[in-house]
NUMI-949124 format. One record per residue: chain; residue in one letter; x, y, z of N, C-alpha, C in turn; residue number from 1. Coordinates in steps of 0.2 Angstrom, whole numbers, padded with zeros to 4 digits, always signed. Layout:
N
[site 'A'; 'A'; [X; Y; Z]; [X; Y; Z]; [X; Y; Z]; NUM],
...
***
This chain:
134
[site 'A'; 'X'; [+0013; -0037; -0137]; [+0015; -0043; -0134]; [+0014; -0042; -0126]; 1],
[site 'A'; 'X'; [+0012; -0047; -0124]; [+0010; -0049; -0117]; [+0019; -0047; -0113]; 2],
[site 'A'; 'X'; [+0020; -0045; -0109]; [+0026; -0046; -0104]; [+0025; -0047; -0097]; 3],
[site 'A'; 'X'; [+0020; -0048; -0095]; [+0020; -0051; -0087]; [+0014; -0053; -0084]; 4],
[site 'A'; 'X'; [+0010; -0053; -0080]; [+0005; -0052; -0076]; [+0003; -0048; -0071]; 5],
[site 'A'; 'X'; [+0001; -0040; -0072]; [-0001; -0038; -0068]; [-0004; -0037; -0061]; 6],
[site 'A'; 'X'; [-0009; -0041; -0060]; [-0011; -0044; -0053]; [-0018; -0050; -0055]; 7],
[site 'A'; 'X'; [-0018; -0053; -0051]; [-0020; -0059; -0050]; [-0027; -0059; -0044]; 8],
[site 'A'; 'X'; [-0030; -0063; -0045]; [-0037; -0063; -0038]; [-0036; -0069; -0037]; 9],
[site 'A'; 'X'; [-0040; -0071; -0030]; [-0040; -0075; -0026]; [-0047; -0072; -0024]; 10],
[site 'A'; 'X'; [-0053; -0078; -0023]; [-0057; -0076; -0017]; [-0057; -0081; -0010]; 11],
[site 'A'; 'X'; [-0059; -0077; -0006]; [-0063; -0081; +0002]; [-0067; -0077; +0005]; 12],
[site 'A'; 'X'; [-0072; -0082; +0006]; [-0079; -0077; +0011]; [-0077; -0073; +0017]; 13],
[site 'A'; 'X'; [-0072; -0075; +0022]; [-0071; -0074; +0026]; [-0059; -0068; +0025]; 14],
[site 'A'; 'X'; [-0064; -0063; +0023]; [-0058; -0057; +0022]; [-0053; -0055; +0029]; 15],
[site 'A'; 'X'; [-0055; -0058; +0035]; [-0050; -0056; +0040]; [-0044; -0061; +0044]; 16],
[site 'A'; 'X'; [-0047; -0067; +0041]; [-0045; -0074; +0040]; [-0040; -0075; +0035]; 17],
[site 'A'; 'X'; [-0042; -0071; +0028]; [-0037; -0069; +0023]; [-0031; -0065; +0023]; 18],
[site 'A'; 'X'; [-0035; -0058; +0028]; [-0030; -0056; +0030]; [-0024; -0056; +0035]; 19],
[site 'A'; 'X'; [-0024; -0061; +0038]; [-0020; -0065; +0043]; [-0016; -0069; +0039]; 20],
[site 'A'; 'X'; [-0018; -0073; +0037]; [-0015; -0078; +0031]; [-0009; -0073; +0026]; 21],
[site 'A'; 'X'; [-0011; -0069; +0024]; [-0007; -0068; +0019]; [-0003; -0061; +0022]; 22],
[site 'A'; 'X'; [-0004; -0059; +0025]; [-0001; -0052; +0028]; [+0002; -0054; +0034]; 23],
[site 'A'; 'X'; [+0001; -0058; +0038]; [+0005; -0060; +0042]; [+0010; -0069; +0042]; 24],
[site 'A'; 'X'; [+0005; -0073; +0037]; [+0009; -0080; +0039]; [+0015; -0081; +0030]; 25],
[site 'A'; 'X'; [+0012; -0075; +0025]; [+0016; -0075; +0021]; [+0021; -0068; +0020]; 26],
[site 'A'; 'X'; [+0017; -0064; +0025]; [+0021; -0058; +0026]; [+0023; -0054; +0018]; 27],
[site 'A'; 'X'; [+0015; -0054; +0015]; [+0013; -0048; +0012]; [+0012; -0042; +0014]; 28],
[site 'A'; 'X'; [+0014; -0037; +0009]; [+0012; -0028; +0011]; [+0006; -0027; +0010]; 29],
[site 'A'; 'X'; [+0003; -0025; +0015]; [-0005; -0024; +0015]; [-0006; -0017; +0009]; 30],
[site 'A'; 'X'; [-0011; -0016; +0003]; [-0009; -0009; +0000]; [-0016; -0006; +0002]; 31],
[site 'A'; 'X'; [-0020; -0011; +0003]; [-0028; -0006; +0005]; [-0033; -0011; +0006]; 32],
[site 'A'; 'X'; [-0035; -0013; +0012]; [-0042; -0016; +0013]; [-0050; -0011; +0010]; 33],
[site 'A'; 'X'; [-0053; -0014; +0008]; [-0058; -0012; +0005]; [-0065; -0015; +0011]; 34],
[site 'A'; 'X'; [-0064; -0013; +0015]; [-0070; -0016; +0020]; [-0071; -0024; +0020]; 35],
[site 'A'; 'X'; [-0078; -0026; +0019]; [-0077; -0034; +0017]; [-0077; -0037; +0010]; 36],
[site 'A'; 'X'; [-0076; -0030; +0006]; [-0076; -0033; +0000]; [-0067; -0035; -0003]; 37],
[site 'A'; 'X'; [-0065; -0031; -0001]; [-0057; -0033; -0005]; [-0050; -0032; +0000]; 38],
[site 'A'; 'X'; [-0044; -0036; +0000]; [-0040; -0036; +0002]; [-0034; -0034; -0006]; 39],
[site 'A'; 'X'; [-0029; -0030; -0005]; [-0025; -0030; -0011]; [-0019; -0029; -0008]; 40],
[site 'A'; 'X'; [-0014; -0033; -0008]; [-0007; -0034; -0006]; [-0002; -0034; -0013]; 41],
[site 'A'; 'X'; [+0004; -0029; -0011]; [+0008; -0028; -0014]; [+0014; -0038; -0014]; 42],
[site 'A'; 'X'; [+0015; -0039; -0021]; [+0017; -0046; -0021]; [+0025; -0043; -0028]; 43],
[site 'A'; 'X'; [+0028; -0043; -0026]; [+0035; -0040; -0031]; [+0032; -0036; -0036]; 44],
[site 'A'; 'X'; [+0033; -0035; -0041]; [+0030; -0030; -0046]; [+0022; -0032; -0049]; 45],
[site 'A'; 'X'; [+0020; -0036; -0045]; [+0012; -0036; -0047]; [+0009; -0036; -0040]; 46],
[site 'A'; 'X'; [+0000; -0036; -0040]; [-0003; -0035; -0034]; [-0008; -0043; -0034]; 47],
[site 'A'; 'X'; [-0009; -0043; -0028]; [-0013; -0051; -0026]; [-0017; -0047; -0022]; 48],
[site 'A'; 'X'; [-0024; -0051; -0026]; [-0030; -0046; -0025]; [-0035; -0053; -0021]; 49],
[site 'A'; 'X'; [-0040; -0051; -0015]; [-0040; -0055; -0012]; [-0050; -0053; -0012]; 50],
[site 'A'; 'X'; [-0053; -0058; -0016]; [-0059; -0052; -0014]; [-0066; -0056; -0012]; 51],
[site 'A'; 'X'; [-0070; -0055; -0008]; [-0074; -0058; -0006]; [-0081; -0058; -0013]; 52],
[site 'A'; 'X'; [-0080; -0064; -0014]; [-0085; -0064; -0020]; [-0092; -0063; -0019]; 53],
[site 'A'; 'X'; [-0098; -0062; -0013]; [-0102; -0062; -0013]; [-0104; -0055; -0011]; 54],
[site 'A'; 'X'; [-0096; -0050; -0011]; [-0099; -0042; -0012]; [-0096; -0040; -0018]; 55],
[site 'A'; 'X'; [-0092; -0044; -0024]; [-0088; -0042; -0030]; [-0094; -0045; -0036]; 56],
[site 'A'; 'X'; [-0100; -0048; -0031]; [-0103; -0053; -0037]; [-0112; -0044; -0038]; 57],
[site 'A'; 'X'; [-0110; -0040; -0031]; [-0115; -0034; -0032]; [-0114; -0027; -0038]; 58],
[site 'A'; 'X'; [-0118; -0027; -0038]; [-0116; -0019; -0041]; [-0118; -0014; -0037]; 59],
[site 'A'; 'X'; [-0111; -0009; -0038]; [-0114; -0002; -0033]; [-0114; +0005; -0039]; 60],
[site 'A'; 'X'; [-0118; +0005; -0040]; [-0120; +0012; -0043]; [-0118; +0017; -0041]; 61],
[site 'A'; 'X'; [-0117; +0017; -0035]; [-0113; +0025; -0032]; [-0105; +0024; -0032]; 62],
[site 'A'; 'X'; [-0103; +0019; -0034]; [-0097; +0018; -0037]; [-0093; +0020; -0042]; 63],
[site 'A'; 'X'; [-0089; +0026; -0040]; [-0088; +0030; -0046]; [-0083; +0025; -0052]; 64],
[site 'A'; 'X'; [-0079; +0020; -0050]; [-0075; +0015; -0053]; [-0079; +0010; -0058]; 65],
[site 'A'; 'X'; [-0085; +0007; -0057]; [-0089; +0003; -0059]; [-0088; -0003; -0063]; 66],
[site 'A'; 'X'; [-0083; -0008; -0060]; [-0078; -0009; -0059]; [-0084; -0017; -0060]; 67],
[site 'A'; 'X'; [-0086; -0022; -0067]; [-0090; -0027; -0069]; [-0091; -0032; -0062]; 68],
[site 'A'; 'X'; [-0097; -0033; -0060]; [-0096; -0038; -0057]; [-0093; -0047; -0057]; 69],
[site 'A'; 'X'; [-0089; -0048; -0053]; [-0086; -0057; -0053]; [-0085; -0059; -0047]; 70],
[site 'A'; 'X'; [-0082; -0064; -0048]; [-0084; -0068; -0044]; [-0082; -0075; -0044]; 71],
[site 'A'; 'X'; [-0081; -0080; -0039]; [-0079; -0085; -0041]; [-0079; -0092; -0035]; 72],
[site 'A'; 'X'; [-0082; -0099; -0034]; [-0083; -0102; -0028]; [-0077; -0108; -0032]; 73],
[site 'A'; 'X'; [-0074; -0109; -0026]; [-0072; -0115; -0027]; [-0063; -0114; -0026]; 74],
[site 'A'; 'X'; [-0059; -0118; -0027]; [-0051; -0116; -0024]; [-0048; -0114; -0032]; 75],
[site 'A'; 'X'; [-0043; -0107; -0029]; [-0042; -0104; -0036]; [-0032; -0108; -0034]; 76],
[site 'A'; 'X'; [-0029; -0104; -0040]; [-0023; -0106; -0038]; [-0017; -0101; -0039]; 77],
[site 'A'; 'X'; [-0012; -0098; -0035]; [-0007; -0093; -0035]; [-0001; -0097; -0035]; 78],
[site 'A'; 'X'; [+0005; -0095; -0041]; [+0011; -0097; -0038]; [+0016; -0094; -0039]; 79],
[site 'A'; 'X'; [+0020; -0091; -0032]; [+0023; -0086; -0031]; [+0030; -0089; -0030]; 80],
[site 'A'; 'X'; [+0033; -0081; -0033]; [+0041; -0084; -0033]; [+0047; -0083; -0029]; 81],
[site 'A'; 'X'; [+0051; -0087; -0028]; [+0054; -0087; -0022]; [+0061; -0087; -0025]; 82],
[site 'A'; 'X'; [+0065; -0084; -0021]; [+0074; -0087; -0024]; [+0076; -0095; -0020]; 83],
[site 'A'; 'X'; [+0081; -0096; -0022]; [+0082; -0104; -0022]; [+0084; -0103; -0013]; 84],
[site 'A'; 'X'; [+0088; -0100; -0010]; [+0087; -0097; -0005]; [+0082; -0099; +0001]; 85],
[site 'A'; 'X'; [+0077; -0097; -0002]; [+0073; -0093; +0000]; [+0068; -0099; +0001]; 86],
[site 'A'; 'X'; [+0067; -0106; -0002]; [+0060; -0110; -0005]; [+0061; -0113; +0003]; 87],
[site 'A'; 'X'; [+0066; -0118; +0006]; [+0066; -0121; +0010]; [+0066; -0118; +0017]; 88],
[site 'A'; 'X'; [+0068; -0111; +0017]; [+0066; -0107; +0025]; [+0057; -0103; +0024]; 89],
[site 'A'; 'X'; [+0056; -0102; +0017]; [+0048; -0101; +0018]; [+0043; -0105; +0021]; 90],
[site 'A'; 'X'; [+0048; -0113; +0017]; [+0042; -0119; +0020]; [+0043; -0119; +0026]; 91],
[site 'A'; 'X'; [+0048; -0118; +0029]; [+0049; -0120; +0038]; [+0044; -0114; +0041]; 92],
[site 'A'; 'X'; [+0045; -0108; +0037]; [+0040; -0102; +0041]; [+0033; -0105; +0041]; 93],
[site 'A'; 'X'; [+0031; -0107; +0036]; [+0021; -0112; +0035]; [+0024; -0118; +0041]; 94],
[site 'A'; 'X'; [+0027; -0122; +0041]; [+0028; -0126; +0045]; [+0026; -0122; +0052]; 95],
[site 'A'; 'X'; [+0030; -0119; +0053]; [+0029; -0114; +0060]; [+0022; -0112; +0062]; 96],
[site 'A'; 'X'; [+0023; -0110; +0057]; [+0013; -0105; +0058]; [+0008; -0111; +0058]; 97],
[site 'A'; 'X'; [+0010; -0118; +0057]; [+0004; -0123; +0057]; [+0000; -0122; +0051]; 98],
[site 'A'; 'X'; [+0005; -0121; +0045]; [+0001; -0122; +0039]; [+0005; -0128; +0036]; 99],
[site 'A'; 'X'; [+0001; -0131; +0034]; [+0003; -0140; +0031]; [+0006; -0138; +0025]; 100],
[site 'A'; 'X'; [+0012; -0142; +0023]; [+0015; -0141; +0015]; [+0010; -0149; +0013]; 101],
[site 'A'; 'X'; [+0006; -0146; +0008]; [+0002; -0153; +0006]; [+0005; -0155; +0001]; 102],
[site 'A'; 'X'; [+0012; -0153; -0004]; [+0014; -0156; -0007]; [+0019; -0155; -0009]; 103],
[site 'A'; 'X'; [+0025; -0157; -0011]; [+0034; -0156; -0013]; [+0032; -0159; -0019]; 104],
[site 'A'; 'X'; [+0036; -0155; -0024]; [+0037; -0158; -0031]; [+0042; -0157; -0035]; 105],
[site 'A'; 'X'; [+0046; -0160; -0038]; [+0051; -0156; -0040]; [+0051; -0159; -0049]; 106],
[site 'A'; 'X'; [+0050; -0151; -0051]; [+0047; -0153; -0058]; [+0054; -0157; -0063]; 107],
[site 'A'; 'X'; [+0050; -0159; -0070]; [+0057; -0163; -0073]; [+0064; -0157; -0076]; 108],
[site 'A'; 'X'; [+0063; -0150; -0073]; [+0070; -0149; -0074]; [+0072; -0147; -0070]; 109],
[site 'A'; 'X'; [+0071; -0150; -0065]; [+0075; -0148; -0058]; [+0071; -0143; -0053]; 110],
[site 'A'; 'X'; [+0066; -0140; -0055]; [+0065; -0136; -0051]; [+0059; -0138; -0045]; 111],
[site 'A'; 'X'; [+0063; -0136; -0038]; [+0056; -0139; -0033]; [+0050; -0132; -0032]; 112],
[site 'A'; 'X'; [+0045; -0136; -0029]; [+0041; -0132; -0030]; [+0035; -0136; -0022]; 113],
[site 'A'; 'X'; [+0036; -0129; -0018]; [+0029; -0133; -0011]; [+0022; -0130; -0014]; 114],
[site 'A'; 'X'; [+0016; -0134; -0011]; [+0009; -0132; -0010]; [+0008; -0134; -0006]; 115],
[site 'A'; 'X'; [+0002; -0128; -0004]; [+0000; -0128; +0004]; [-0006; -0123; +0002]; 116],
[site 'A'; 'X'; [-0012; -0122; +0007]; [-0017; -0122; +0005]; [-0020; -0112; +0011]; 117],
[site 'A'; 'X'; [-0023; -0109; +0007]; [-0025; -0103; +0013]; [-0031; -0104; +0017]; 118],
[site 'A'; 'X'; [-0033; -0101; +0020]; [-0039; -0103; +0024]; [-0045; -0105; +0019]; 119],
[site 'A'; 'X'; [-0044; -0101; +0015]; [-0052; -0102; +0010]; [-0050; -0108; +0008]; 120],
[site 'A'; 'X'; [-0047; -0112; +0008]; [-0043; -0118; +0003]; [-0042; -0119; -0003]; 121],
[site 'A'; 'X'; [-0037; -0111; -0005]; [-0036; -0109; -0010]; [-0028; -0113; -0012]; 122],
[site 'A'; 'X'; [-0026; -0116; -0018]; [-0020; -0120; -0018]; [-0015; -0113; -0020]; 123],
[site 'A'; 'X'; [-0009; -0113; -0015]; [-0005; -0109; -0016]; [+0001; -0112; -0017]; 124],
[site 'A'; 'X'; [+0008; -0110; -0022]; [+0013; -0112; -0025]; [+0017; -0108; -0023]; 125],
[site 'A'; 'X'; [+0023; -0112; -0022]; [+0030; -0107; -0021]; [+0035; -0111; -0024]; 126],
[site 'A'; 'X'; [+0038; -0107; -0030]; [+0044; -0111; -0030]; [+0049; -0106; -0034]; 127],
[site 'A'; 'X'; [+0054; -0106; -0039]; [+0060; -0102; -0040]; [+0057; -0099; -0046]; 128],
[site 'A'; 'X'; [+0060; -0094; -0049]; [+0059; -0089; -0054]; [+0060; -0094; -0064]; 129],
[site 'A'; 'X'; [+0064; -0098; -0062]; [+0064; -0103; -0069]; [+0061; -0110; -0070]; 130],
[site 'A'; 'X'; [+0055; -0110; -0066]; [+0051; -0115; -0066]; [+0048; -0115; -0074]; 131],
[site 'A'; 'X'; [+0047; -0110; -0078]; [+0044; -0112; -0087]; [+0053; -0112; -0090]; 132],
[site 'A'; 'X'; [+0058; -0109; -0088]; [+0063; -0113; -0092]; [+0062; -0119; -0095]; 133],
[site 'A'; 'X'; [+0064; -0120; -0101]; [+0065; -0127; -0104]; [+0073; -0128; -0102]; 134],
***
């Protein structure tokens, strides 16, 4: 049986614009830049993998890992979990930093949930821990 998600990807071409974004305006743990191909930040018990698709889409043969080329254009989507606490001084932190909350929702069991977008215009979620509750 499945019990969680271990880590998740996002791409943007531009990795140092990524890296600002999430390591400073989300105040993720940096765990290892990979040059321009990967960014990997520690995100609670799983890892958010940040990779530039037009070096993840190559193959390296001196690459002891060899690790299938992918890849991926277009906006992906992450929704990260926040304590209830925590949802409305986040949004003011993106407000701060001059990142747009482009959407409030409060799903049909109470739970709110913001989106707001990363440089690459990847659609980003935050909202509480019991949002699949029924």
């Amino acid at each position: 049986m499945i019990e969680g998600v271990l880590e998740t990807a996002l791409y943007a071409d531009d990795l140092d614009k990524a890296e600002v974004f999430y390591g400073q305006t989300l105040g993720l743990e940096l765990i290892r830049r990979g040059g321009n191909r990967h960014l990997f930040y520690r995100c609670g018990a799983g890892v958010l993998l940040i990779f530039n698709p037009d070096e993840t889409q190559k193959t390296d043969e001196n690459d002891p890992l060899q690790v299938p080329p992918h890849g991926a254009r277009g906006a992906g989507h992450v929704c990260f979990i926040v304590t209830a606490d925590d949802l409305e001084a986040f949004a003011e932190k993106l407000s701060a930093a001059g990142v747009e909350i482009e959407h409030r929702l409060t799903w049909p069991n109470g739970t709110p949930s913001i989106y707001f977008r990363d440089p690459a215009g990847n659609s980003l979620e935050i909202t509480r821990r019991n949002l699949w509750n029924s």
